[in-house]
py3Dmol code that shows the C-alpha trace and the ligand (Angstrom):
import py3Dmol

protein = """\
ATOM      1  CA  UNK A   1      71.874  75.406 -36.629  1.00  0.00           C
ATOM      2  CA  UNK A   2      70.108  72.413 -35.280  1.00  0.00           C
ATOM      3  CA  UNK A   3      70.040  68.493 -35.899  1.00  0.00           C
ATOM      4  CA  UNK A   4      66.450  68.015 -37.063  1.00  0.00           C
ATOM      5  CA  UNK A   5      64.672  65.012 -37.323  1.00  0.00           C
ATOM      6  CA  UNK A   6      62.230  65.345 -39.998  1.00  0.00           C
ATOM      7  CA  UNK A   7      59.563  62.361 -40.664  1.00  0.00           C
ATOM      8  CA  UNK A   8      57.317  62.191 -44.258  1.00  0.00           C
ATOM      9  CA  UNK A   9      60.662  63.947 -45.403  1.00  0.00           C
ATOM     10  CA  UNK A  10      59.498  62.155 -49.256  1.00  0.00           C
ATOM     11  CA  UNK A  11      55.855  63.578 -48.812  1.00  0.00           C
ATOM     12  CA  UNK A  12      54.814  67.206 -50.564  1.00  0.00           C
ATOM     13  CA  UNK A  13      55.131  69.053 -47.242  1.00  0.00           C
ATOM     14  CA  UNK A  14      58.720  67.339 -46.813  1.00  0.00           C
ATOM     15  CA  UNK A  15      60.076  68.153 -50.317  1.00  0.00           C
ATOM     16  CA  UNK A  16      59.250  71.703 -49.762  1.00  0.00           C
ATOM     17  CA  UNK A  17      61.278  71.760 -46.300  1.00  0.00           C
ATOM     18  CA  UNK A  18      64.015  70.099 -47.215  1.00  0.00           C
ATOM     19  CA  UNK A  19      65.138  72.587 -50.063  1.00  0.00           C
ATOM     20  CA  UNK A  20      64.462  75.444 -47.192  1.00  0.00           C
ATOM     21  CA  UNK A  21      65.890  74.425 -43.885  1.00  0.00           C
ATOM     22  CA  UNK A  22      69.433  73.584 -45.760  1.00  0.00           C
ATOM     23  CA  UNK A  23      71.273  75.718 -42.541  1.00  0.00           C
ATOM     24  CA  UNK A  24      70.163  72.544 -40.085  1.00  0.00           C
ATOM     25  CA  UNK A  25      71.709  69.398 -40.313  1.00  0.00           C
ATOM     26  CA  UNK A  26      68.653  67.383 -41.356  1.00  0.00           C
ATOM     27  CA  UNK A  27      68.200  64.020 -40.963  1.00  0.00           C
ATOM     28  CA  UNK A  28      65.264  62.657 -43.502  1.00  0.00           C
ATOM     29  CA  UNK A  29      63.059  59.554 -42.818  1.00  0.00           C
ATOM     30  CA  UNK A  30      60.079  58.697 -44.115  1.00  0.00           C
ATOM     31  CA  UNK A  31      58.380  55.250 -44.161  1.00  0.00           C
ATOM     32  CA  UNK A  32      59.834  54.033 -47.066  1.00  0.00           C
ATOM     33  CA  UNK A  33      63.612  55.002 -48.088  1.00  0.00           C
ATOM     34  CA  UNK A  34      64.728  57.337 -51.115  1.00  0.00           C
ATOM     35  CA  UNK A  35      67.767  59.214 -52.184  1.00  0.00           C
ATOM     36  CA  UNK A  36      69.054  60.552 -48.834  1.00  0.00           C
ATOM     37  CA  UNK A  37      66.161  59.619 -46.802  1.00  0.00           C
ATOM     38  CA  UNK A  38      65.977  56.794 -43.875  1.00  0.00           C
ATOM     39  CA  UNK A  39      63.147  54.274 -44.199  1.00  0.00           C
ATOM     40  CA  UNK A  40      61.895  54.922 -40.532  1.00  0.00           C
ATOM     41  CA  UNK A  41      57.992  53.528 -39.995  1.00  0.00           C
ATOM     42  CA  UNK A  42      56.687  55.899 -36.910  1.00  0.00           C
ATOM     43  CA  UNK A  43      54.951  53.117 -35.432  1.00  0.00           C
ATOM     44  CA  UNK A  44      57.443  51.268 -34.503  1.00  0.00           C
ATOM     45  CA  UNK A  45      58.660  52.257 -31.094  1.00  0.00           C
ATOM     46  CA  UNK A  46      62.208  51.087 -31.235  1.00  0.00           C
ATOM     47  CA  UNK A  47      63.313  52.275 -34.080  1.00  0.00           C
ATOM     48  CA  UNK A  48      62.078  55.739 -33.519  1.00  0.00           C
ATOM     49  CA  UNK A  49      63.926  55.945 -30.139  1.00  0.00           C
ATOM     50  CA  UNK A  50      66.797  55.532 -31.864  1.00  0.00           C
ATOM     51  CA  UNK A  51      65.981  58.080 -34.600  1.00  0.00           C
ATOM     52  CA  UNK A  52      65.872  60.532 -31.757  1.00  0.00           C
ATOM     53  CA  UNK A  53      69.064  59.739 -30.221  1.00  0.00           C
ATOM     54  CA  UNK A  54      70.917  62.898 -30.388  1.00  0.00           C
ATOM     55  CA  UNK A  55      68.391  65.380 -32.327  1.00  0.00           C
ATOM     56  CA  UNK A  56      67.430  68.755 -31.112  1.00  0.00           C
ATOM     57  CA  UNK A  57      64.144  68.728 -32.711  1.00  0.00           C
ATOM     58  CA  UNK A  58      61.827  66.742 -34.503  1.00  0.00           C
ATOM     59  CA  UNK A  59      59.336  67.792 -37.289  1.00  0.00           C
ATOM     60  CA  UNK A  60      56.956  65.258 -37.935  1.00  0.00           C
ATOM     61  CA  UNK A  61      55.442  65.383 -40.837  1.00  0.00           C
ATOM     62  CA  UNK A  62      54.755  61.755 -41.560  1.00  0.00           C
ATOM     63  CA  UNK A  63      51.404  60.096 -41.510  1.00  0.00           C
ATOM     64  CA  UNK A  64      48.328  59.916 -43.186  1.00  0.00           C
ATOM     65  CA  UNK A  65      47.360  62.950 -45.294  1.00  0.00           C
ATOM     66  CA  UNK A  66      44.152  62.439 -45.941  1.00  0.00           C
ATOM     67  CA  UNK A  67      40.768  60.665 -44.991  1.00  0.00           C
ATOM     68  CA  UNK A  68      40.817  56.782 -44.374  1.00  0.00           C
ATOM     69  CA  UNK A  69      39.639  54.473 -42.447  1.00  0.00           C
ATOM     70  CA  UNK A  70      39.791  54.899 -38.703  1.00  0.00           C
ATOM     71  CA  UNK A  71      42.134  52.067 -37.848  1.00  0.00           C
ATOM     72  CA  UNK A  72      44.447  53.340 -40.021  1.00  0.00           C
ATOM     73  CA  UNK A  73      44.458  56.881 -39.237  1.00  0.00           C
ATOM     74  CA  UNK A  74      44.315  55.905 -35.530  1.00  0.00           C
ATOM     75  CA  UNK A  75      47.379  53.358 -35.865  1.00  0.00           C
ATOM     76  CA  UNK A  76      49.465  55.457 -38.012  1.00  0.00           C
ATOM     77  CA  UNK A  77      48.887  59.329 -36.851  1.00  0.00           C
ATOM     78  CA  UNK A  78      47.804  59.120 -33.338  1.00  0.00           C
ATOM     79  CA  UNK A  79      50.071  55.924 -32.172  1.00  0.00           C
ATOM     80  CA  UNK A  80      52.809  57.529 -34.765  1.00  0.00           C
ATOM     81  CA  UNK A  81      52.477  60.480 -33.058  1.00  0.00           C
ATOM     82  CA  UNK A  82      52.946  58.814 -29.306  1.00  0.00           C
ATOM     83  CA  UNK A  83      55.859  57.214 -30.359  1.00  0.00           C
ATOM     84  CA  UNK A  84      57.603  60.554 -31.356  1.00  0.00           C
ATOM     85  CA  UNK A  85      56.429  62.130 -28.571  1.00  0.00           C
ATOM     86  CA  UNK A  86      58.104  59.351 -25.881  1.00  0.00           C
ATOM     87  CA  UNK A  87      60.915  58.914 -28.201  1.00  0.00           C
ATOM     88  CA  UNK A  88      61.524  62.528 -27.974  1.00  0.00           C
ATOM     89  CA  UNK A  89      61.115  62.777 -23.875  1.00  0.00           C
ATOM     90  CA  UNK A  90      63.194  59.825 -23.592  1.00  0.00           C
ATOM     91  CA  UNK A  91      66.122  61.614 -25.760  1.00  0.00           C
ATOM     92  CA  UNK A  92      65.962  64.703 -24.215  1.00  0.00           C
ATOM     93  CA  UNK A  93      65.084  65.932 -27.378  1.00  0.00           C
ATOM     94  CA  UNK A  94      63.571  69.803 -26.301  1.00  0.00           C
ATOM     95  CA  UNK A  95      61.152  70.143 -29.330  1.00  0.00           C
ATOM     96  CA  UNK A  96      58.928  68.713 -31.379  1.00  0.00           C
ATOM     97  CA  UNK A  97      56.776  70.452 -34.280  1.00  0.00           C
ATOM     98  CA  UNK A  98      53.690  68.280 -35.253  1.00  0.00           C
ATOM     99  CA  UNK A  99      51.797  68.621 -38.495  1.00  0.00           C
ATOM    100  CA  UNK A 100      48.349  68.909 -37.360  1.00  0.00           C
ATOM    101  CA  UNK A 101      45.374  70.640 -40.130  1.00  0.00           C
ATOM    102  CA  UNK A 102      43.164  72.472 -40.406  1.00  0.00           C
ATOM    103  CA  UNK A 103      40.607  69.776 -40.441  1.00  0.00           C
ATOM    104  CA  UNK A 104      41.249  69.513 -36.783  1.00  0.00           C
ATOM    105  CA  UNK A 105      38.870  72.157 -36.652  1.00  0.00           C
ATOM    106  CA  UNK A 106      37.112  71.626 -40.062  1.00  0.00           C
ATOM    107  CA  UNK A 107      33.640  72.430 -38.774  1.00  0.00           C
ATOM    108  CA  UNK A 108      33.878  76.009 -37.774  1.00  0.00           C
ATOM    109  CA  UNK A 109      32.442  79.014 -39.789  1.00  0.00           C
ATOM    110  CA  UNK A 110      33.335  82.151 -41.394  1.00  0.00           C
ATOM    111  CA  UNK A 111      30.706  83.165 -39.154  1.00  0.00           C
ATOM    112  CA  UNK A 112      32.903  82.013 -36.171  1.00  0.00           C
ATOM    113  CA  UNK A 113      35.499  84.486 -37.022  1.00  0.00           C
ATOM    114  CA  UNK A 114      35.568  87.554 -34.753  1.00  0.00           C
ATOM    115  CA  UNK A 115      37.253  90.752 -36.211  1.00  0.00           C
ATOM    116  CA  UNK A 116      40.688  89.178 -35.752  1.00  0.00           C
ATOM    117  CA  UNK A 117      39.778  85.999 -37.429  1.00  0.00           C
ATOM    118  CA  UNK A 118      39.141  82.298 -36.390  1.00  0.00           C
ATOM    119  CA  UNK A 119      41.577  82.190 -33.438  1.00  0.00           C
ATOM    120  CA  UNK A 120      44.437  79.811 -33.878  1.00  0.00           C
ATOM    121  CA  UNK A 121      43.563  78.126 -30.629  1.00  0.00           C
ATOM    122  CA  UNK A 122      39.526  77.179 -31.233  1.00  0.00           C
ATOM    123  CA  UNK A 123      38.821  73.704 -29.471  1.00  0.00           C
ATOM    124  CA  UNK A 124      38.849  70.706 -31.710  1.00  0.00           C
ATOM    125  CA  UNK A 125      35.616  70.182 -34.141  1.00  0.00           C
ATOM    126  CA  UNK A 126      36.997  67.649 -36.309  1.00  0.00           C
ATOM    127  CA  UNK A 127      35.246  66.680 -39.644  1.00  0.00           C
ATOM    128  CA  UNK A 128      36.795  63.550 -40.691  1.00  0.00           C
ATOM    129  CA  UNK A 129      38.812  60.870 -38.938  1.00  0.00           C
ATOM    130  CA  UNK A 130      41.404  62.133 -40.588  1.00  0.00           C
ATOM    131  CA  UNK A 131      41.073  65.644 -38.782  1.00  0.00           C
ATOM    132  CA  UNK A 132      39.877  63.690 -35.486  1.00  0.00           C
ATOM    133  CA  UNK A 133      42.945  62.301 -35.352  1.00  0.00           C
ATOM    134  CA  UNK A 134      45.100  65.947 -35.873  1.00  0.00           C
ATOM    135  CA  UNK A 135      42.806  66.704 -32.975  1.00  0.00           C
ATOM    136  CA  UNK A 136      44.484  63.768 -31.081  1.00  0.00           C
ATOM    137  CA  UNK A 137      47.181  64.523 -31.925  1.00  0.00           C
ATOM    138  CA  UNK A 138      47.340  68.121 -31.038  1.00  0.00           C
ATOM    139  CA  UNK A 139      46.023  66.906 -27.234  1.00  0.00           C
ATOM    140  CA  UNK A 140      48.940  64.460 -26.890  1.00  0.00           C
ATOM    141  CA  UNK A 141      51.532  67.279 -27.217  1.00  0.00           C
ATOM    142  CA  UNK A 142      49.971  68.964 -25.000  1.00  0.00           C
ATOM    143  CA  UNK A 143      49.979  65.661 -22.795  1.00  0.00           C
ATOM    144  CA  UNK A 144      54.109  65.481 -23.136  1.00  0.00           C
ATOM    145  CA  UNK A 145      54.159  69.357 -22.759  1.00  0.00           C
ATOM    146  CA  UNK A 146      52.398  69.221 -19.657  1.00  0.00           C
ATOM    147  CA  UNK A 147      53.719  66.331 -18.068  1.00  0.00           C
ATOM    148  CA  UNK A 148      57.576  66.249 -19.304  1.00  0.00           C
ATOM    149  CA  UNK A 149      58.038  69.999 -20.406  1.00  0.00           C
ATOM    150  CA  UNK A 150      58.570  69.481 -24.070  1.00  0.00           C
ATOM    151  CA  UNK A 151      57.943  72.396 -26.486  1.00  0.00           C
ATOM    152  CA  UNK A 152      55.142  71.525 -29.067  1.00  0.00           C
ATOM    153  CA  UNK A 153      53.872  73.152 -31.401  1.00  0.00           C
ATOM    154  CA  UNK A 154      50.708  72.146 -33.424  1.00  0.00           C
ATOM    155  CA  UNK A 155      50.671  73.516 -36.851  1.00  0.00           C
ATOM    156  CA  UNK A 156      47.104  73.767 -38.225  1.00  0.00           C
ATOM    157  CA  UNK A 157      47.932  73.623 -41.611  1.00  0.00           C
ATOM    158  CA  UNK A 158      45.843  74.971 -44.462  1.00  0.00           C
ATOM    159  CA  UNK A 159      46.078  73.702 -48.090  1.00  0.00           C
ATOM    160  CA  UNK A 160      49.825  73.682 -48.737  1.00  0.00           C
ATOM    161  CA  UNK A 161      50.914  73.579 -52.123  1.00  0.00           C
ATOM    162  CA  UNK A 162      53.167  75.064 -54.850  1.00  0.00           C
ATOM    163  CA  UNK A 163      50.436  77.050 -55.924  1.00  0.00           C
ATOM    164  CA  UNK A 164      46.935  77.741 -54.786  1.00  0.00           C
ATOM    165  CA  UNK A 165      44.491  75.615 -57.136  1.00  0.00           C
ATOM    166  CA  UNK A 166      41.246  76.424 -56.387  1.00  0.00           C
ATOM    167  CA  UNK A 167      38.963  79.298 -54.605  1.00  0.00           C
ATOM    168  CA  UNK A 168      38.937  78.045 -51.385  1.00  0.00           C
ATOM    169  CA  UNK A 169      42.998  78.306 -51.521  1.00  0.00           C
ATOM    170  CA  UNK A 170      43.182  82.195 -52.152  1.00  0.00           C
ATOM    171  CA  UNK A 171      41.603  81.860 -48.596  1.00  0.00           C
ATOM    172  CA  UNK A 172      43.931  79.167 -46.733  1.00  0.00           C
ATOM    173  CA  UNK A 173      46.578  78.604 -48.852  1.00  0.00           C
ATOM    174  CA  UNK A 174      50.749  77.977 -47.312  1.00  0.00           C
ATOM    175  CA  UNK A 175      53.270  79.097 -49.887  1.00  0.00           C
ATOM    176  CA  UNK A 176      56.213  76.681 -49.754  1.00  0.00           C
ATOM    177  CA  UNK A 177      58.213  79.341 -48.618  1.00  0.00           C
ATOM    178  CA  UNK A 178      56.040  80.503 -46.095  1.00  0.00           C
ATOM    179  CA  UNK A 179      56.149  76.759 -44.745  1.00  0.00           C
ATOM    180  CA  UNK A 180      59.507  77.012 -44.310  1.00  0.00           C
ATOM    181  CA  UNK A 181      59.116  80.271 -42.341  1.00  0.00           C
ATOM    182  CA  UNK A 182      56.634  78.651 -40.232  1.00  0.00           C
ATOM    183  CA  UNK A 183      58.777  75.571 -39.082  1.00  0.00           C
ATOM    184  CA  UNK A 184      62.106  77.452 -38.735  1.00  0.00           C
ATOM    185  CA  UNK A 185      59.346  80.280 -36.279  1.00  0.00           C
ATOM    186  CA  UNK A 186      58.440  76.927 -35.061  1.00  0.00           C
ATOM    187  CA  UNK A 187      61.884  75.667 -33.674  1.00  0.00           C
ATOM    188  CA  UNK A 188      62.647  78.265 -31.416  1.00  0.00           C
ATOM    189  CA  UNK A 189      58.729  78.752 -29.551  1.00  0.00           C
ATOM    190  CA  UNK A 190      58.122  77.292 -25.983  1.00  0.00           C
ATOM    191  CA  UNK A 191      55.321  76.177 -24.750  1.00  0.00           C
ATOM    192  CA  UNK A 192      52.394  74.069 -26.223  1.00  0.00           C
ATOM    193  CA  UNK A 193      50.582  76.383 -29.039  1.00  0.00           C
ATOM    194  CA  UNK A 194      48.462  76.019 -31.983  1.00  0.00           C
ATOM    195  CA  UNK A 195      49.386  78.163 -34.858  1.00  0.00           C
ATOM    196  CA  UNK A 196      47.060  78.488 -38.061  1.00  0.00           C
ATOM    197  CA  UNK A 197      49.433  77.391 -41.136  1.00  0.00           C
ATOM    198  CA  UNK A 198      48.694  79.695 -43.991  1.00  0.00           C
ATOM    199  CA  UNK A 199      49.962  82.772 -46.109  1.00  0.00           C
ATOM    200  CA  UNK A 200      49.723  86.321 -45.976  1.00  0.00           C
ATOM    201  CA  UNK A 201      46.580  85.972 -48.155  1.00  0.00           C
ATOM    202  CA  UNK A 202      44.237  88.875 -49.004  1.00  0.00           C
ATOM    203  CA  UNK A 203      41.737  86.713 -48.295  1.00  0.00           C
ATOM    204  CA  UNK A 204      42.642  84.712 -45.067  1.00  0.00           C
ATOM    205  CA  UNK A 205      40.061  84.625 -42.326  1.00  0.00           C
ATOM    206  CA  UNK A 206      42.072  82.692 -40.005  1.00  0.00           C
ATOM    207  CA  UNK A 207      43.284  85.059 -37.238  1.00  0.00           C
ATOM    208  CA  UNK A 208      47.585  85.994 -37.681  1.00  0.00           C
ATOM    209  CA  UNK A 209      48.396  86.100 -33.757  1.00  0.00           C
ATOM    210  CA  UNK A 210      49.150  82.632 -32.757  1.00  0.00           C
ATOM    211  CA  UNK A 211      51.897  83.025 -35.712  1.00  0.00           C
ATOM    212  CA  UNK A 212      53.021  86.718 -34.995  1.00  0.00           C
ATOM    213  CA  UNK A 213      53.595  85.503 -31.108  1.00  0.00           C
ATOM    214  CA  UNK A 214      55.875  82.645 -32.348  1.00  0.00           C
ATOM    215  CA  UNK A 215      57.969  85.379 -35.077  1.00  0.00           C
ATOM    216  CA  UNK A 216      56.273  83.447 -37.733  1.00  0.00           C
ATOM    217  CA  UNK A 217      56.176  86.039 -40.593  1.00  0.00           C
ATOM    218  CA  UNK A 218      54.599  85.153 -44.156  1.00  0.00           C
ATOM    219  CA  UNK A 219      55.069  86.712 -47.344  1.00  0.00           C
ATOM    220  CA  UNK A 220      53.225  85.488 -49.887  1.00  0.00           C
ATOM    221  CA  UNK A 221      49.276  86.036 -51.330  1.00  0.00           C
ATOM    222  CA  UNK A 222      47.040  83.292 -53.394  1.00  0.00           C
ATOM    223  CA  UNK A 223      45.818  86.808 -54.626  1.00  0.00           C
ATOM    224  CA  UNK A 224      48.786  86.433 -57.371  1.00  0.00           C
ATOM    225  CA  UNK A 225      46.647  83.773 -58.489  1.00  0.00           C
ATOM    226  CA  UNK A 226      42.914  84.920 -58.298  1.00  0.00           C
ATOM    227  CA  UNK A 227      42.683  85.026 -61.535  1.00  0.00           C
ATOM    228  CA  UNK A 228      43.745  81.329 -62.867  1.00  0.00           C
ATOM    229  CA  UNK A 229      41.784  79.752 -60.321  1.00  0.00           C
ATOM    230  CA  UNK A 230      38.377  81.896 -60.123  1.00  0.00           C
ATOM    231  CA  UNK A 231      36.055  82.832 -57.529  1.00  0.00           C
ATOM    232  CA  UNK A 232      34.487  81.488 -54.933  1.00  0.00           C
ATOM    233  CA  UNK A 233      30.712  80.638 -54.641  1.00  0.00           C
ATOM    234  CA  UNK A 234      29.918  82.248 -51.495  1.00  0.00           C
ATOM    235  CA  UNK A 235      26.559  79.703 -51.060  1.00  0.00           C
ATOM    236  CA  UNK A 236      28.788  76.828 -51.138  1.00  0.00           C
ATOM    237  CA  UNK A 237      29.575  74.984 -48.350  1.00  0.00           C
ATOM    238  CA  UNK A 238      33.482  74.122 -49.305  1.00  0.00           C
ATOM    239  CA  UNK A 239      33.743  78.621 -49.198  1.00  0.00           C
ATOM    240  CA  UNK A 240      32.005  78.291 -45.466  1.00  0.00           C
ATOM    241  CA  UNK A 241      33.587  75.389 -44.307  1.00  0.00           C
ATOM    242  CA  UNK A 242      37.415  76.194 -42.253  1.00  0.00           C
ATOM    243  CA  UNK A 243      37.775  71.930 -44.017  1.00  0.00           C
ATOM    244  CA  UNK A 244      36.579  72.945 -47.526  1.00  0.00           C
ATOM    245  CA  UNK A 245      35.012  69.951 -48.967  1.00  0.00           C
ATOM    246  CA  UNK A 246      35.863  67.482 -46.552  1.00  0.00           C
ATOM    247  CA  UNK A 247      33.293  67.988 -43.863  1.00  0.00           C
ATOM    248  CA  UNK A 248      30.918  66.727 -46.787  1.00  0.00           C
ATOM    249  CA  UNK A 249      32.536  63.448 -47.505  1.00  0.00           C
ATOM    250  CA  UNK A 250      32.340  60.225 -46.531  1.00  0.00           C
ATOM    251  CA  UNK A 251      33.570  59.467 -42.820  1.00  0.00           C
ATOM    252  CA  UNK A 252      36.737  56.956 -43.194  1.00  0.00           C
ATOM    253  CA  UNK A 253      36.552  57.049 -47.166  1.00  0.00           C
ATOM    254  CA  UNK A 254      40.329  56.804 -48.226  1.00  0.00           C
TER     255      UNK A 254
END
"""
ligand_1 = """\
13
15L
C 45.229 68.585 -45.197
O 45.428 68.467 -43.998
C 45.577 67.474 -46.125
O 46.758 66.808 -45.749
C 45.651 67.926 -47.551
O 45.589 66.770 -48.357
C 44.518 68.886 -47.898
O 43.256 68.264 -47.709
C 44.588 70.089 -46.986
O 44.529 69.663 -45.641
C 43.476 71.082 -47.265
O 42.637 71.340 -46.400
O 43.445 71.616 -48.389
"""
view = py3Dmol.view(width=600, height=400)
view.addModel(protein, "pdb")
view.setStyle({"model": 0}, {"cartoon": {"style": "trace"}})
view.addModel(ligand_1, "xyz")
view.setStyle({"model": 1}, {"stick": {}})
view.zoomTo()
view.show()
């Protein structure tokens, strides 16, 4: 059992965890309080220093989830993300589990996948500011891990969701369990790693060793749901595409 600080505890991601990692002692913040969560807003230095005060870990979930507008994404995941990482050195606080995406790397190909898959560890290709800043995010831990010795790891997280809801999720889809799985795997690596987050799916073409090396084992298969959410087009870019449709959108559209 460990005290876990968990930010964007009211987002999807959040809700999922906090029915799952019930054998920590969790304590919930996200930028705006709710039923047993702590309004904490990550950029603010202070008050995330404090938040850390006495934590073994920190899963930080909160920021923007989507593409906006650079400031934004700049102010809230990339300085959000500084201020968890110093808050955490500062504490002592050993580890710290960051929410990157798959967008990080939303460029690559189906035809950059060797036989074992995309690795978990390709260098950045961003293809939003959104995923740009993952990317930035992914180097500061690296920063603290190098510098101070914290444990980091950068979850590159697919489509994560109660259920997959389109083609491109029988492909990249995390179960909520399998999230779960993931962050408790998470809490007990060392290092600084990047681990692809997604399911045991029949389909995934995102490679399963930066997960295996960390004990992360998954369980469930979009396959269960091939059938209510059809097939893929092959030709279209979205099936291609590690980021799906966002590598076609507008840069900095929210
Ligand atoms: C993400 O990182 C986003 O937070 C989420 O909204 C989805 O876009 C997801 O990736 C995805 O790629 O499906």
């Amino acid at each position: 059992m460990a005290v876990i600080l968990m930010t964007g505890a009211s987002g999807s991601i959040g809700r999922m965890l906090r029915q799952r990692l019930g054998q920590h002692e969790l304590r919930l913040t996200d930028v705006r309080a709710g039923e047993g969560v702590e309004a904490l807003d990550v950029t603010d230095a202070a008050a995330v220093d404090r938040a850390c005060r006495g934590v073994d870990a920190v899963v930080h979930l909160g920021g923007i989830s989507g593409e906006g507008p650079f400031e934004e994404v700049l102010a809230v995941n990339v300085r959000g993300t500084e201020r968890i990482l110093q808050a955490a050195h500062h504490n002592g606080v050993p580890r710290v589990v960051l929410a990157s995406s798959n967008h990080a790397v939303g460029l690559y190909e189906r035809s950059d996948a060797g036989p074992d898959g995309l690795p978990d560890d390709v260098p950045p290709r961003p293809d939003s500011y959104y995923g740009w800043s993952k990317a930035a995010m992914e180097a500061l831990g690296r920063l603290y891990h190098d510098r101070h010795g914290l444990h980091v790891v950068c979850l590159r997280i697919g489509s994560c969701a109660e259920r997959p809801a389109d083609p491109r999720d029988l492909s990249v889809w995390l179960s909520p369990d399998d999230v779960a799985r993931l962050v408790e795997a998470s809490l007990t690596a060392t290092g600084w790693r990047l681990v692809w987050g997604v399911s045991a799916n029949t389909r995934r073409w995102w490679s399963t060793a930066g997960g295996r090396a960390i004990g992360y084992v998954p369980r469930d298969d979009a396959e269960e749901w091939a059938a209510e959410v059809g097939e893929p087009d092959p030709a279209a870019p979205e099936h291609r595409l590690v980021g799906g449709t966002m590598p076609t959108g507008p840069l900095g559209a929210a």
